[in-house]
N, C-alpha and C positions, 0 to 999 in steps of 0.2 A: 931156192932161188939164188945161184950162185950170185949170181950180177948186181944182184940188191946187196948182196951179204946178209941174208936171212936163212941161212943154210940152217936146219936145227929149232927153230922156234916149231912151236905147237901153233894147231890148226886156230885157236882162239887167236892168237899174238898173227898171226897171220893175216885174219879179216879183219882186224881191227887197224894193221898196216896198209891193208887196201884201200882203204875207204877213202876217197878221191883222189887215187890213184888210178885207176882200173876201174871198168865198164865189167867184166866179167872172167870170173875165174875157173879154166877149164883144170880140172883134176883127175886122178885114178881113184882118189882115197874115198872108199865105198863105208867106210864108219864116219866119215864127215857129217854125210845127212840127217846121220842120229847121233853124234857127239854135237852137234853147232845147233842154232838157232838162226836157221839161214832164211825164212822171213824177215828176219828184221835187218839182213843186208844193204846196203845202198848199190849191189850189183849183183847179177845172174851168178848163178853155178853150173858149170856143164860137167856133168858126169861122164866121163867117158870108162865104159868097160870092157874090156878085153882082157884074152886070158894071160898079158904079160905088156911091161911099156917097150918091147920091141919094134923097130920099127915095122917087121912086118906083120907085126899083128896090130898096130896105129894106121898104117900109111892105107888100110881101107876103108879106115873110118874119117879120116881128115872129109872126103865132100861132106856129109851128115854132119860134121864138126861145124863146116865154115858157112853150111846151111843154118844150121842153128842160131849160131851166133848174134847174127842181127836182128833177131826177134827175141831176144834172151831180155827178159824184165828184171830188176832189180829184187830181190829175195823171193827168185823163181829158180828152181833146181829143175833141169833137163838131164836125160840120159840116153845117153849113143850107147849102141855096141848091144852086146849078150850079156 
């Protein structure tokens, strides 16, 4: 997260910076769900997976992204994509 200046911190230092920050954190990082304890979040995770973060292999997944979103509960892990 260039804009924050969190470029570099590990996926823990990450949620732990969220937390009343952020509604919900959509990622790539598919060891997230088994490295974290993302129950006990105070926001949703959306998994997005595709076979690369290009954009044309994202930009068919963004409606399912933006469908998602607003029903995303708090240490509820969702997954878009293949």
């Amino acid at each position: 997260m260039v804009g924050r200046g969190w470029t570099g911190i590990t996926n823990g230092e990450l949620l732990r910076r969220m937390v009343g920050e952020y509604d919900a954190l959509v990622t790539m990082d598919r060891g997230m769900e088994f490295q974290q304890y993302l129950t006990a979040v105070p926001f949703g995770v959306l998994l997005v997976r595709a076979p690369s973060n290009r954009m044309v292999h994202l930009l068919p997944l963004v409606p399912a992204i933006l469908d998602a979103l607003p029903s995303l509960k708090p240490g509820q892990l969702h997954r878009i994509g293949v």
